[in-house]
VEXDREN-2710 file (C-alpha; in Angstrom, 1 decimal):
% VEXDREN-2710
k/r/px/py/pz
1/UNK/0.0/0.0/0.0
2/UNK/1.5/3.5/-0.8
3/UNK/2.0/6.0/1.5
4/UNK/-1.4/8.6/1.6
5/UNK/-1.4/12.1/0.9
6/UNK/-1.7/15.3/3.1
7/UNK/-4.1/13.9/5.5
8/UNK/-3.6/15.8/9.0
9/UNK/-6.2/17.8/10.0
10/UNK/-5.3/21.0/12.0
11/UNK/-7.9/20.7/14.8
12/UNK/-9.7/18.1/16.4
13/UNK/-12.9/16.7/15.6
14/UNK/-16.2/18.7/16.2
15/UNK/-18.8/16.9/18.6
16/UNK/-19.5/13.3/18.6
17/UNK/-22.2/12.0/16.5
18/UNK/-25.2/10.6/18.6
19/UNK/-24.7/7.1/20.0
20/UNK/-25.8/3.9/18.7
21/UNK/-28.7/2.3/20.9
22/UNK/-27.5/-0.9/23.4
23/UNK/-29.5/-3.4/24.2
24/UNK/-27.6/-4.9/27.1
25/UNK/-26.9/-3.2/30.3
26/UNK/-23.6/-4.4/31.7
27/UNK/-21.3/-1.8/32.4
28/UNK/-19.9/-1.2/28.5
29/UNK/-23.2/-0.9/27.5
30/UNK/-24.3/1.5/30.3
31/UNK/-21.7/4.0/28.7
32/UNK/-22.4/6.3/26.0
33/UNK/-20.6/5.1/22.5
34/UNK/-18.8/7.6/21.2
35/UNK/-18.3/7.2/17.1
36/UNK/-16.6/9.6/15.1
37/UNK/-18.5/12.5/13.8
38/UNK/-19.9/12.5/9.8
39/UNK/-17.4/15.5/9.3
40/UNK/-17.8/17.8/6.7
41/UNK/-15.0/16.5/3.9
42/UNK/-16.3/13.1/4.6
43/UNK/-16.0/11.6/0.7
44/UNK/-20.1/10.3/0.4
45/UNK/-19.3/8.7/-2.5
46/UNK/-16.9/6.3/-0.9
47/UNK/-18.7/6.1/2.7
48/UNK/-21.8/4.9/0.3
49/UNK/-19.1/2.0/-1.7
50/UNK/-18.4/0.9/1.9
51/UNK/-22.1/-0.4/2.8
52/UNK/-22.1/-4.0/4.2
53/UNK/-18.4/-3.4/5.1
54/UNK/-18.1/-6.3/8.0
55/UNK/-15.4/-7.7/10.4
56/UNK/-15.0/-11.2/12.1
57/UNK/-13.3/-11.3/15.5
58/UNK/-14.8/-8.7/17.6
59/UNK/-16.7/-7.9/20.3
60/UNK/-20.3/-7.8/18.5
61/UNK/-21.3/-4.8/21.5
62/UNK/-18.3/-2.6/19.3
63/UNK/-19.2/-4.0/15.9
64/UNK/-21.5/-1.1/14.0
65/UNK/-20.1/2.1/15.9
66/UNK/-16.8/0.7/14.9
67/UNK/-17.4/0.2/11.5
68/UNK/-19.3/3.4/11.3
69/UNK/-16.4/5.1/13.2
70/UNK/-14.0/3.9/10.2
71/UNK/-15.8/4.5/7.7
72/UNK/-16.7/8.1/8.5
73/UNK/-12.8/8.6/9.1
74/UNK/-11.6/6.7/6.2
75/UNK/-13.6/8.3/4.3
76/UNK/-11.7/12.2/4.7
77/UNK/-8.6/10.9/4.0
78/UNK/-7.1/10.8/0.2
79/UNK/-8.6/9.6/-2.8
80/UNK/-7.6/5.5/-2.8
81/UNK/-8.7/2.8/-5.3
82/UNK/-12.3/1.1/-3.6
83/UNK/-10.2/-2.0/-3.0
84/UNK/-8.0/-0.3/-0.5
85/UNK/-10.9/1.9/1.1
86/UNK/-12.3/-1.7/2.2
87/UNK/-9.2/-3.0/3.4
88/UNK/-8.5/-0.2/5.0
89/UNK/-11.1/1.0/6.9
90/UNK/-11.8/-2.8/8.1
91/UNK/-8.2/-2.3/9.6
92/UNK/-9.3/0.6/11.6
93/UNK/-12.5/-1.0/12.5
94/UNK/-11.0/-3.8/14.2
95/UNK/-8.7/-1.7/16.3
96/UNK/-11.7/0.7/17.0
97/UNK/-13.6/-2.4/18.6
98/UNK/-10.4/-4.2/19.7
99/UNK/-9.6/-0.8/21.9
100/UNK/-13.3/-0.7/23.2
101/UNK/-13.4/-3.9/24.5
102/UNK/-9.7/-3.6/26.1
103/UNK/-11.0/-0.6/28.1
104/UNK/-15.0/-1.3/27.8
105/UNK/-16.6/1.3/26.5
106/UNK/-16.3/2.7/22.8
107/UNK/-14.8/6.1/22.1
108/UNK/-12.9/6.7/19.3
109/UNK/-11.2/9.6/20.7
110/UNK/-9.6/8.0/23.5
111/UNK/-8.7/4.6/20.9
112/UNK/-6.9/6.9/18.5
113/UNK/-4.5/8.4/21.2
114/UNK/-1.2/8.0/20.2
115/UNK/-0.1/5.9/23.2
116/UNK/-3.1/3.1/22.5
117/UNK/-2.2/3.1/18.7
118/UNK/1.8/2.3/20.0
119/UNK/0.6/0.2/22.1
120/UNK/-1.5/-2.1/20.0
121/UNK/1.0/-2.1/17.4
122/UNK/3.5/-3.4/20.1
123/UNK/0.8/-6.3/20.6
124/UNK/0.3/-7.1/17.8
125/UNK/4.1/-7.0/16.3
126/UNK/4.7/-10.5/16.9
127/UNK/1.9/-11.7/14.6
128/UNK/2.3/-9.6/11.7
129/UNK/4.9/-9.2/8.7
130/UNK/6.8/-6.4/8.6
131/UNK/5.2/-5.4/5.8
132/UNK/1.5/-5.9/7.0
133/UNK/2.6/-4.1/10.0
134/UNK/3.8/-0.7/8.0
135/UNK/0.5/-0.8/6.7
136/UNK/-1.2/-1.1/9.4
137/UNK/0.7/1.8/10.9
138/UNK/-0.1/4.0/8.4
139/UNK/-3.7/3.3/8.2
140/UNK/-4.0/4.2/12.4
141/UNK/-1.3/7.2/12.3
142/UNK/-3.1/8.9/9.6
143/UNK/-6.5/7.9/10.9
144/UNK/-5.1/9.5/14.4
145/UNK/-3.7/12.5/12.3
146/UNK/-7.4/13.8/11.8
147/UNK/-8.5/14.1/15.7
148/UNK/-5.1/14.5/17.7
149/UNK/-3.1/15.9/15.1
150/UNK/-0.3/16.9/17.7
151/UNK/0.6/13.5/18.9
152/UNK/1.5/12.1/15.6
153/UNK/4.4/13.2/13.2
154/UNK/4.0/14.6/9.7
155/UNK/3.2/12.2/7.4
156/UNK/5.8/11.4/4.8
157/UNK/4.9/11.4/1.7
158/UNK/6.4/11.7/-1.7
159/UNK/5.4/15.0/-3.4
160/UNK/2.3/15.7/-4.6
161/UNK/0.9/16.0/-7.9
162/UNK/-0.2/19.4/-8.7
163/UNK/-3.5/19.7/-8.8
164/UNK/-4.9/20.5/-12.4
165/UNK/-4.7/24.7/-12.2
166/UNK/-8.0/26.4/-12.6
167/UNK/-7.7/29.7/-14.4
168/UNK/-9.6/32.7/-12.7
169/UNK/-12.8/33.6/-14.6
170/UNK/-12.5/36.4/-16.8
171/UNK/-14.1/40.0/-15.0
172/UNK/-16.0/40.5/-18.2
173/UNK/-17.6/36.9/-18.2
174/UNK/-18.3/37.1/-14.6
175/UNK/-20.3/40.4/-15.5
176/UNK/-21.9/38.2/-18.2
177/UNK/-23.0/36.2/-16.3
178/UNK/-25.0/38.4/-13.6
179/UNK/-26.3/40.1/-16.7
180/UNK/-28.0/36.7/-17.8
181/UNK/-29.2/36.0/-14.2
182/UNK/-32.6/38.3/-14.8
183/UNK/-33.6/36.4/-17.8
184/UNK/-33.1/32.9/-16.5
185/UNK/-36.5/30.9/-14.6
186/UNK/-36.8/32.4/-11.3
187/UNK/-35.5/29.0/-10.0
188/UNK/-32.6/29.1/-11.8
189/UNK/-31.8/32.6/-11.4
190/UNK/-31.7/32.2/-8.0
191/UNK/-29.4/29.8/-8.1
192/UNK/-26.5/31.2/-10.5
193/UNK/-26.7/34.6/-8.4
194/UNK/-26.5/32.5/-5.1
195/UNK/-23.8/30.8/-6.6
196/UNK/-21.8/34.2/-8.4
197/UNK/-22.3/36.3/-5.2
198/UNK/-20.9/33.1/-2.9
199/UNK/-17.9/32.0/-4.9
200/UNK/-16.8/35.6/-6.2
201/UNK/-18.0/37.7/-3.5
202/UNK/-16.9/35.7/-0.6
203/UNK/-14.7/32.9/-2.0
204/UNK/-16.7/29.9/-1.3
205/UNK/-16.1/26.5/-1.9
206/UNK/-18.5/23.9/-3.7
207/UNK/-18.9/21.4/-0.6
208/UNK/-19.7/25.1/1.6
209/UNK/-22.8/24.7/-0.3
210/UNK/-23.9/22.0/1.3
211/UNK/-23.8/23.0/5.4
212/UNK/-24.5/26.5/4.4
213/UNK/-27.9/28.2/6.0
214/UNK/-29.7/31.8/6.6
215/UNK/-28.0/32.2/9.5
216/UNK/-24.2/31.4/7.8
217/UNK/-25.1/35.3/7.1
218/UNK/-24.4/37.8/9.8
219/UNK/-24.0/41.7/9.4
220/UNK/-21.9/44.5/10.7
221/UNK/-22.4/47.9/10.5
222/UNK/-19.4/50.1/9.8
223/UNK/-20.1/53.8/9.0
224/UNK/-23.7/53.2/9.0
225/UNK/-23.1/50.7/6.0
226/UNK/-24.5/47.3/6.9
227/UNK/-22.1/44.5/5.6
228/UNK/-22.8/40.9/5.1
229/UNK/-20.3/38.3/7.1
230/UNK/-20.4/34.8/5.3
231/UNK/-19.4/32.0/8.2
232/UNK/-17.3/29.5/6.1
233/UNK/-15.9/25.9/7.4
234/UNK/-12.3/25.9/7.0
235/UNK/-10.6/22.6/5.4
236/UNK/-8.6/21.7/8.8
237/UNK/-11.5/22.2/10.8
238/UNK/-13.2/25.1/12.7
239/UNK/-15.0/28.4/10.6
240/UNK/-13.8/31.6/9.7
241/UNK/-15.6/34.7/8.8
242/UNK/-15.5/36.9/5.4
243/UNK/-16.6/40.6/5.0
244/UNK/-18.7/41.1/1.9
245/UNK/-17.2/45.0/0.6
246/UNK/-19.4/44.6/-2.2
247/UNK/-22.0/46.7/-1.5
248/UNK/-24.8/45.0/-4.3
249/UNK/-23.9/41.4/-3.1
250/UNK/-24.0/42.5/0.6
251/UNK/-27.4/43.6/0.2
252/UNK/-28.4/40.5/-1.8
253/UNK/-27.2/38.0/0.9
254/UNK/-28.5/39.8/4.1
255/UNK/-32.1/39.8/2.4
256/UNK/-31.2/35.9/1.1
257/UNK/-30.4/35.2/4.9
258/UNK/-33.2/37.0/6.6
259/UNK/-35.5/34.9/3.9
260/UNK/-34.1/31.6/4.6
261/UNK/-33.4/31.7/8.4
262/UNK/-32.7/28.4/10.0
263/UNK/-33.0/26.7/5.9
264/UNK/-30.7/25.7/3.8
265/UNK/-29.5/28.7/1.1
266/UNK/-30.1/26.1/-1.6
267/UNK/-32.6/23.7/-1.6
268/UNK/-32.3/20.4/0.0
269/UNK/-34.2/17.3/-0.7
270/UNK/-34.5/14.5/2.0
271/UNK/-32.9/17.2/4.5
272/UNK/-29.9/17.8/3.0
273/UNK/-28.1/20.1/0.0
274/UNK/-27.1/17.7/-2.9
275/UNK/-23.2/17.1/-3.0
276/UNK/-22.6/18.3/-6.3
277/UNK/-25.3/20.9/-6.0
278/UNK/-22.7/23.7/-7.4
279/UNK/-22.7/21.3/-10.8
280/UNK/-26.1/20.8/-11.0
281/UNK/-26.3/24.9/-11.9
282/UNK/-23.7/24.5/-14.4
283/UNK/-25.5/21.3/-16.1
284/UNK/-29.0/23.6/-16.2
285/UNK/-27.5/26.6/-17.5
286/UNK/-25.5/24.5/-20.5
287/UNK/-29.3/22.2/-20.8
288/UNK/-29.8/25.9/-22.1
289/UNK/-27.2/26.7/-24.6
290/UNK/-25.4/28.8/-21.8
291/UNK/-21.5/28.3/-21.5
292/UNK/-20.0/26.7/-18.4
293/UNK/-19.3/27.9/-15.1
294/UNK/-16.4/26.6/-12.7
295/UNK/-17.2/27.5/-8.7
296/UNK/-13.4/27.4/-8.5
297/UNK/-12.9/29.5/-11.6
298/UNK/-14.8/32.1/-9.9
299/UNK/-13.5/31.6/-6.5
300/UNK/-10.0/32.1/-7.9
301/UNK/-10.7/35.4/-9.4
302/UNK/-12.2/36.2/-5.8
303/UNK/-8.8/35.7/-4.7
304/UNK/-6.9/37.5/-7.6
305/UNK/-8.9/40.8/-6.8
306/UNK/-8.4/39.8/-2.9
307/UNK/-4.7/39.7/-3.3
308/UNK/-3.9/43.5/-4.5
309/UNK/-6.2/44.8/-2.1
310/UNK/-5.1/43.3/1.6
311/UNK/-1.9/41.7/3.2
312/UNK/-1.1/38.5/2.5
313/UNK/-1.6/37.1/5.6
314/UNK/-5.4/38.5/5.6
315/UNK/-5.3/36.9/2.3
316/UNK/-4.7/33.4/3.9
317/UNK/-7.1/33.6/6.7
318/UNK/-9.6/34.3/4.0
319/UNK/-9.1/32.3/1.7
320/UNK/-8.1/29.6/4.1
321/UNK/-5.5/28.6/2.1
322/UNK/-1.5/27.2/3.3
323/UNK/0.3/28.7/0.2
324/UNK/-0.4/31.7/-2.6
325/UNK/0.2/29.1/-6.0
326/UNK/-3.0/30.2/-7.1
327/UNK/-1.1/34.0/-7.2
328/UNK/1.9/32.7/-8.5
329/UNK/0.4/30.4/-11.5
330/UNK/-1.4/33.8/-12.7
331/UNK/1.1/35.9/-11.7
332/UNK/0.1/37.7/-14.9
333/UNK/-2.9/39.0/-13.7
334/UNK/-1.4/40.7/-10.7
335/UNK/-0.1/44.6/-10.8
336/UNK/3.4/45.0/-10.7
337/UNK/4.8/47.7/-8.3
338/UNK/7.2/50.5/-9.1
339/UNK/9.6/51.6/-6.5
340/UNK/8.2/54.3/-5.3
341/UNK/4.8/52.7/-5.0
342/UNK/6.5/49.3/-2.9
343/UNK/8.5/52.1/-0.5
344/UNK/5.0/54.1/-0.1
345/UNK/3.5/50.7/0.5
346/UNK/5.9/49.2/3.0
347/UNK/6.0/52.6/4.7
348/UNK/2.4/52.7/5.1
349/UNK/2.9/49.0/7.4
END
Protein backbone atom coordinates (compact mmCIF):
# COMPACT_ATOMS: atom_id res chain seq x y z
CA UNK A 1 0.00 0.00 0.00
CA UNK A 2 1.52 3.53 -0.80
CA UNK A 3 1.97 6.03 1.54
CA UNK A 4 -1.43 8.61 1.60
CA UNK A 5 -1.37 12.09 0.89
CA UNK A 6 -1.73 15.25 3.09
CA UNK A 7 -4.13 13.92 5.48
CA UNK A 8 -3.56 15.79 8.98
CA UNK A 9 -6.16 17.80 10.04
CA UNK A 10 -5.27 20.99 11.97
CA UNK A 11 -7.88 20.73 14.75
CA UNK A 12 -9.66 18.08 16.39
CA UNK A 13 -12.85 16.65 15.62
CA UNK A 14 -16.25 18.73 16.25
CA UNK A 15 -18.82 16.92 18.59
CA UNK A 16 -19.50 13.27 18.60
CA UNK A 17 -22.17 11.99 16.48
CA UNK A 18 -25.22 10.55 18.64
CA UNK A 19 -24.67 7.10 20.03
CA UNK A 20 -25.77 3.94 18.75
CA UNK A 21 -28.70 2.32 20.94
CA UNK A 22 -27.47 -0.90 23.44
CA UNK A 23 -29.52 -3.42 24.25
CA UNK A 24 -27.64 -4.95 27.14
CA UNK A 25 -26.88 -3.22 30.34
CA UNK A 26 -23.64 -4.44 31.75
CA UNK A 27 -21.26 -1.84 32.43
CA UNK A 28 -19.87 -1.16 28.49
CA UNK A 29 -23.23 -0.86 27.49
CA UNK A 30 -24.27 1.50 30.25
CA UNK A 31 -21.74 3.99 28.67
CA UNK A 32 -22.41 6.30 25.97
CA UNK A 33 -20.57 5.11 22.49
CA UNK A 34 -18.78 7.63 21.19
CA UNK A 35 -18.30 7.18 17.07
CA UNK A 36 -16.62 9.61 15.09
CA UNK A 37 -18.54 12.50 13.84
CA UNK A 38 -19.94 12.46 9.85
CA UNK A 39 -17.37 15.48 9.30
CA UNK A 40 -17.78 17.79 6.74
CA UNK A 41 -15.02 16.53 3.93
CA UNK A 42 -16.27 13.05 4.59
CA UNK A 43 -16.02 11.56 0.68
CA UNK A 44 -20.06 10.29 0.43
CA UNK A 45 -19.33 8.73 -2.50
CA UNK A 46 -16.85 6.25 -0.95
CA UNK A 47 -18.69 6.05 2.65
CA UNK A 48 -21.76 4.88 0.28
CA UNK A 49 -19.14 2.00 -1.69
CA UNK A 50 -18.42 0.94 1.90
CA UNK A 51 -22.11 -0.42 2.78
CA UNK A 52 -22.12 -3.99 4.21
CA UNK A 53 -18.41 -3.44 5.15
CA UNK A 54 -18.09 -6.34 8.01
CA UNK A 55 -15.39 -7.72 10.41
CA UNK A 56 -14.97 -11.24 12.10
CA UNK A 57 -13.31 -11.31 15.49
CA UNK A 58 -14.81 -8.66 17.64
CA UNK A 59 -16.66 -7.86 20.28
CA UNK A 60 -20.31 -7.78 18.52
CA UNK A 61 -21.33 -4.80 21.46
CA UNK A 62 -18.26 -2.59 19.30
CA UNK A 63 -19.25 -3.96 15.85
CA UNK A 64 -21.51 -1.08 14.04
CA UNK A 65 -20.09 2.06 15.86
CA UNK A 66 -16.80 0.67 14.95
CA UNK A 67 -17.43 0.22 11.51
CA UNK A 68 -19.27 3.35 11.27
CA UNK A 69 -16.38 5.12 13.22
CA UNK A 70 -14.00 3.88 10.22
CA UNK A 71 -15.80 4.49 7.72
CA UNK A 72 -16.66 8.05 8.55
CA UNK A 73 -12.85 8.64 9.07
CA UNK A 74 -11.64 6.70 6.17
CA UNK A 75 -13.57 8.26 4.28
CA UNK A 76 -11.73 12.15 4.67
CA UNK A 77 -8.60 10.91 3.95
CA UNK A 78 -7.10 10.76 0.18
CA UNK A 79 -8.62 9.64 -2.85
CA UNK A 80 -7.61 5.47 -2.85
CA UNK A 81 -8.67 2.82 -5.33
CA UNK A 82 -12.29 1.10 -3.60
CA UNK A 83 -10.18 -1.99 -2.99
CA UNK A 84 -8.00 -0.25 -0.48
CA UNK A 85 -10.89 1.87 1.09
CA UNK A 86 -12.29 -1.73 2.18
CA UNK A 87 -9.17 -2.95 3.38
CA UNK A 88 -8.54 -0.21 5.00
CA UNK A 89 -11.13 1.00 6.86
CA UNK A 90 -11.82 -2.84 8.06
CA UNK A 91 -8.22 -2.26 9.60
CA UNK A 92 -9.27 0.60 11.59
CA UNK A 93 -12.53 -1.05 12.50
CA UNK A 94 -11.00 -3.82 14.23
CA UNK A 95 -8.66 -1.67 16.25
CA UNK A 96 -11.68 0.66 17.03
CA UNK A 97 -13.60 -2.36 18.56
CA UNK A 98 -10.44 -4.23 19.75
CA UNK A 99 -9.59 -0.83 21.90
CA UNK A 100 -13.29 -0.69 23.17
CA UNK A 101 -13.35 -3.90 24.46
CA UNK A 102 -9.74 -3.65 26.14
CA UNK A 103 -10.98 -0.64 28.08
CA UNK A 104 -15.03 -1.32 27.83
CA UNK A 105 -16.62 1.32 26.55
CA UNK A 106 -16.31 2.74 22.79
CA UNK A 107 -14.83 6.10 22.14
CA UNK A 108 -12.91 6.65 19.32
CA UNK A 109 -11.22 9.65 20.69
CA UNK A 110 -9.61 7.98 23.46
CA UNK A 111 -8.70 4.61 20.88
CA UNK A 112 -6.90 6.87 18.51
CA UNK A 113 -4.50 8.43 21.22
CA UNK A 114 -1.20 8.02 20.19
CA UNK A 115 -0.08 5.86 23.17
CA UNK A 116 -3.13 3.14 22.55
CA UNK A 117 -2.16 3.05 18.67
CA UNK A 118 1.76 2.25 19.96
CA UNK A 119 0.62 0.22 22.15
CA UNK A 120 -1.52 -2.12 19.99
CA UNK A 121 1.01 -2.06 17.41
CA UNK A 122 3.46 -3.42 20.12
CA UNK A 123 0.78 -6.33 20.59
CA UNK A 124 0.34 -7.13 17.76
CA UNK A 125 4.09 -7.00 16.26
CA UNK A 126 4.66 -10.46 16.92
CA UNK A 127 1.85 -11.74 14.56
CA UNK A 128 2.33 -9.61 11.69
CA UNK A 129 4.89 -9.18 8.71
CA UNK A 130 6.80 -6.42 8.62
CA UNK A 131 5.15 -5.36 5.82
CA UNK A 132 1.51 -5.86 7.02
CA UNK A 133 2.64 -4.06 10.03
CA UNK A 134 3.84 -0.74 8.02
CA UNK A 135 0.53 -0.83 6.70
CA UNK A 136 -1.16 -1.13 9.44
CA UNK A 137 0.68 1.84 10.85
CA UNK A 138 -0.11 3.97 8.37
CA UNK A 139 -3.69 3.32 8.21
CA UNK A 140 -3.98 4.24 12.41
CA UNK A 141 -1.35 7.18 12.31
CA UNK A 142 -3.14 8.89 9.60
CA UNK A 143 -6.46 7.92 10.85
CA UNK A 144 -5.08 9.52 14.36
CA UNK A 145 -3.73 12.47 12.31
CA UNK A 146 -7.38 13.75 11.78
CA UNK A 147 -8.52 14.06 15.68
CA UNK A 148 -5.11 14.54 17.69
CA UNK A 149 -3.06 15.91 15.06
CA UNK A 150 -0.30 16.90 17.73
CA UNK A 151 0.64 13.46 18.87
CA UNK A 152 1.46 12.11 15.62
CA UNK A 153 4.42 13.16 13.19
CA UNK A 154 3.99 14.56 9.71
CA UNK A 155 3.17 12.17 7.36
CA UNK A 156 5.84 11.37 4.84
CA UNK A 157 4.86 11.43 1.65
CA UNK A 158 6.42 11.75 -1.72
CA UNK A 159 5.36 15.01 -3.36
CA UNK A 160 2.30 15.66 -4.61
CA UNK A 161 0.90 15.96 -7.94
CA UNK A 162 -0.22 19.41 -8.74
CA UNK A 163 -3.51 19.65 -8.80
CA UNK A 164 -4.93 20.53 -12.44
CA UNK A 165 -4.71 24.73 -12.15
CA UNK A 166 -8.03 26.38 -12.55
CA UNK A 167 -7.68 29.72 -14.41
CA UNK A 168 -9.58 32.73 -12.66
CA UNK A 169 -12.77 33.58 -14.57
CA UNK A 170 -12.54 36.40 -16.81
CA UNK A 171 -14.07 39.97 -15.05
CA UNK A 172 -15.96 40.48 -18.19
CA UNK A 173 -17.61 36.91 -18.20
CA UNK A 174 -18.33 37.13 -14.57
CA UNK A 175 -20.29 40.43 -15.55
CA UNK A 176 -21.91 38.18 -18.17
CA UNK A 177 -22.97 36.20 -16.26
CA UNK A 178 -24.96 38.40 -13.64
CA UNK A 179 -26.35 40.14 -16.74
CA UNK A 180 -27.98 36.69 -17.81
CA UNK A 181 -29.20 35.97 -14.18
CA UNK A 182 -32.56 38.26 -14.77
CA UNK A 183 -33.59 36.38 -17.76
CA UNK A 184 -33.12 32.85 -16.53
CA UNK A 185 -36.48 30.95 -14.59
CA UNK A 186 -36.83 32.43 -11.33
CA UNK A 187 -35.47 29.01 -9.96
CA UNK A 188 -32.57 29.11 -11.78
CA UNK A 189 -31.79 32.60 -11.45
CA UNK A 190 -31.74 32.16 -8.02
CA UNK A 191 -29.37 29.76 -8.11
CA UNK A 192 -26.52 31.24 -10.45
CA UNK A 193 -26.70 34.64 -8.37
CA UNK A 194 -26.46 32.49 -5.11
CA UNK A 195 -23.82 30.84 -6.56
CA UNK A 196 -21.83 34.15 -8.39
CA UNK A 197 -22.31 36.32 -5.25
CA UNK A 198 -20.93 33.07 -2.87
CA UNK A 199 -17.94 31.99 -4.92
CA UNK A 200 -16.79 35.56 -6.25
CA UNK A 201 -17.96 37.71 -3.51
CA UNK A 202 -16.91 35.69 -0.64
CA UNK A 203 -14.75 32.85 -2.00
CA UNK A 204 -16.72 29.90 -1.30
CA UNK A 205 -16.11 26.55 -1.94
CA UNK A 206 -18.53 23.89 -3.69
CA UNK A 207 -18.90 21.40 -0.58
CA UNK A 208 -19.69 25.09 1.55
CA UNK A 209 -22.76 24.74 -0.31
CA UNK A 210 -23.94 21.95 1.30
CA UNK A 211 -23.83 23.02 5.43
CA UNK A 212 -24.46 26.53 4.40
CA UNK A 213 -27.92 28.24 6.00
CA UNK A 214 -29.73 31.78 6.58
CA UNK A 215 -27.95 32.15 9.48
CA UNK A 216 -24.16 31.44 7.85
CA UNK A 217 -25.08 35.28 7.08
CA UNK A 218 -24.39 37.83 9.84
CA UNK A 219 -23.99 41.68 9.36
CA UNK A 220 -21.93 44.46 10.73
CA UNK A 221 -22.38 47.92 10.48
CA UNK A 222 -19.41 50.06 9.82
CA UNK A 223 -20.11 53.80 9.05
CA UNK A 224 -23.69 53.20 8.97
CA UNK A 225 -23.06 50.73 5.96
CA UNK A 226 -24.52 47.30 6.88
CA UNK A 227 -22.11 44.55 5.55
CA UNK A 228 -22.81 40.91 5.07
CA UNK A 229 -20.26 38.31 7.06
CA UNK A 230 -20.45 34.79 5.29
CA UNK A 231 -19.39 31.98 8.16
CA UNK A 232 -17.29 29.45 6.12
CA UNK A 233 -15.92 25.93 7.45
CA UNK A 234 -12.28 25.91 6.98
CA UNK A 235 -10.56 22.59 5.45
CA UNK A 236 -8.57 21.70 8.75
CA UNK A 237 -11.51 22.20 10.84
CA UNK A 238 -13.23 25.13 12.68
CA UNK A 239 -14.98 28.43 10.58
CA UNK A 240 -13.82 31.63 9.68
CA UNK A 241 -15.55 34.67 8.78
CA UNK A 242 -15.47 36.88 5.40
CA UNK A 243 -16.65 40.57 5.02
CA UNK A 244 -18.69 41.10 1.85
CA UNK A 245 -17.21 45.00 0.63
CA UNK A 246 -19.35 44.65 -2.20
CA UNK A 247 -22.03 46.65 -1.46
CA UNK A 248 -24.76 45.02 -4.31
CA UNK A 249 -23.90 41.41 -3.12
CA UNK A 250 -24.01 42.47 0.59
CA UNK A 251 -27.38 43.57 0.21
CA UNK A 252 -28.37 40.46 -1.75
CA UNK A 253 -27.19 38.00 0.94
CA UNK A 254 -28.50 39.84 4.09
CA UNK A 255 -32.07 39.84 2.41
CA UNK A 256 -31.17 35.91 1.12
CA UNK A 257 -30.38 35.17 4.92
CA UNK A 258 -33.22 36.99 6.56
CA UNK A 259 -35.50 34.85 3.86
CA UNK A 260 -34.14 31.61 4.58
CA UNK A 261 -33.35 31.70 8.41
CA UNK A 262 -32.66 28.41 9.98
CA UNK A 263 -32.97 26.70 5.89
CA UNK A 264 -30.66 25.69 3.81
CA UNK A 265 -29.50 28.71 1.12
CA UNK A 266 -30.07 26.12 -1.59
CA UNK A 267 -32.58 23.65 -1.62
CA UNK A 268 -32.32 20.36 0.04
CA UNK A 269 -34.21 17.26 -0.66
CA UNK A 270 -34.51 14.47 2.00
CA UNK A 271 -32.95 17.18 4.47
CA UNK A 272 -29.88 17.76 3.05
CA UNK A 273 -28.10 20.10 0.03
CA UNK A 274 -27.06 17.67 -2.86
CA UNK A 275 -23.22 17.14 -2.97
CA UNK A 276 -22.63 18.33 -6.34
CA UNK A 277 -25.32 20.93 -6.00
CA UNK A 278 -22.71 23.68 -7.44
CA UNK A 279 -22.67 21.31 -10.77
CA UNK A 280 -26.05 20.76 -11.05
CA UNK A 281 -26.26 24.88 -11.88
CA UNK A 282 -23.72 24.48 -14.43
CA UNK A 283 -25.54 21.35 -16.06
CA UNK A 284 -28.97 23.62 -16.17
CA UNK A 285 -27.45 26.62 -17.51
CA UNK A 286 -25.50 24.49 -20.54
CA UNK A 287 -29.27 22.24 -20.80
CA UNK A 288 -29.84 25.88 -22.13
CA UNK A 289 -27.22 26.70 -24.60
CA UNK A 290 -25.40 28.78 -21.79
CA UNK A 291 -21.48 28.35 -21.50
CA UNK A 292 -20.04 26.68 -18.37
CA UNK A 293 -19.32 27.93 -15.09
CA UNK A 294 -16.45 26.58 -12.67
CA UNK A 295 -17.20 27.47 -8.69
CA UNK A 296 -13.41 27.38 -8.50
CA UNK A 297 -12.95 29.50 -11.57
CA UNK A 298 -14.80 32.13 -9.90
CA UNK A 299 -13.49 31.57 -6.51
CA UNK A 300 -9.95 32.13 -7.92
CA UNK A 301 -10.73 35.41 -9.37
CA UNK A 302 -12.25 36.21 -5.78
CA UNK A 303 -8.78 35.74 -4.69
CA UNK A 304 -6.87 37.50 -7.59
CA UNK A 305 -8.88 40.82 -6.78
CA UNK A 306 -8.43 39.78 -2.93
CA UNK A 307 -4.66 39.74 -3.31
CA UNK A 308 -3.87 43.54 -4.50
CA UNK A 309 -6.25 44.80 -2.07
CA UNK A 310 -5.12 43.34 1.57
CA UNK A 311 -1.86 41.67 3.18
CA UNK A 312 -1.10 38.54 2.51
CA UNK A 313 -1.58 37.13 5.59
CA UNK A 314 -5.41 38.46 5.63
CA UNK A 315 -5.34 36.93 2.30
CA UNK A 316 -4.66 33.43 3.90
CA UNK A 317 -7.10 33.62 6.73
CA UNK A 318 -9.63 34.30 4.01
CA UNK A 319 -9.14 32.33 1.68
CA UNK A 320 -8.13 29.57 4.05
CA UNK A 321 -5.45 28.62 2.07
CA UNK A 322 -1.53 27.22 3.29
CA UNK A 323 0.26 28.73 0.21
CA UNK A 324 -0.43 31.67 -2.56
CA UNK A 325 0.25 29.07 -6.00
CA UNK A 326 -2.98 30.20 -7.14
CA UNK A 327 -1.05 33.97 -7.24
CA UNK A 328 1.88 32.69 -8.50
CA UNK A 329 0.39 30.44 -11.53
CA UNK A 330 -1.36 33.79 -12.69
CA UNK A 331 1.08 35.89 -11.73
CA UNK A 332 0.12 37.69 -14.92
CA UNK A 333 -2.87 39.01 -13.74
CA UNK A 334 -1.44 40.74 -10.72
CA UNK A 335 -0.12 44.59 -10.82
CA UNK A 336 3.45 44.97 -10.68
CA UNK A 337 4.76 47.69 -8.29
CA UNK A 338 7.23 50.52 -9.11
CA UNK A 339 9.61 51.57 -6.51
CA UNK A 340 8.24 54.32 -5.25
CA UNK A 341 4.84 52.67 -5.04
CA UNK A 342 6.46 49.27 -2.94
CA UNK A 343 8.49 52.06 -0.52
CA UNK A 344 5.05 54.14 -0.08
CA UNK A 345 3.47 50.70 0.49
CA UNK A 346 5.89 49.18 3.01
CA UNK A 347 6.00 52.65 4.70
CA UNK A 348 2.42 52.68 5.07
CA UNK A 349 2.89 49.02 7.40
Amino acid sequence: MGRHGAMASAADDPEPAKPVARANHDRADSQRHVLAPFHHDVNEDRYRALAGLTIRGVDPRYLVPALESAKRLWCRLGDFAPSTDRISAAHLARYLAFEAERVGTFDYRTALRRANVDRHLMDIATRKTNRSMRTIRWILYDAGRLVHPREYPEARTLPAPRTKRIDAAAPQDIRDWYTLAPTLPQWLRRRLALLLDLCYGAGARPPDFKVLRGTSITSETIDGLHIAIVRLQNTAGGTRLVPITDPDISRRLLALAQSKGSDYLLPAAKGEVERNATNRIGEQLRARGHGNINAAALRNRWILDLADRVPAALLLQLADVVDVQVLADQRTQLPTYGIHRAIALMAEG
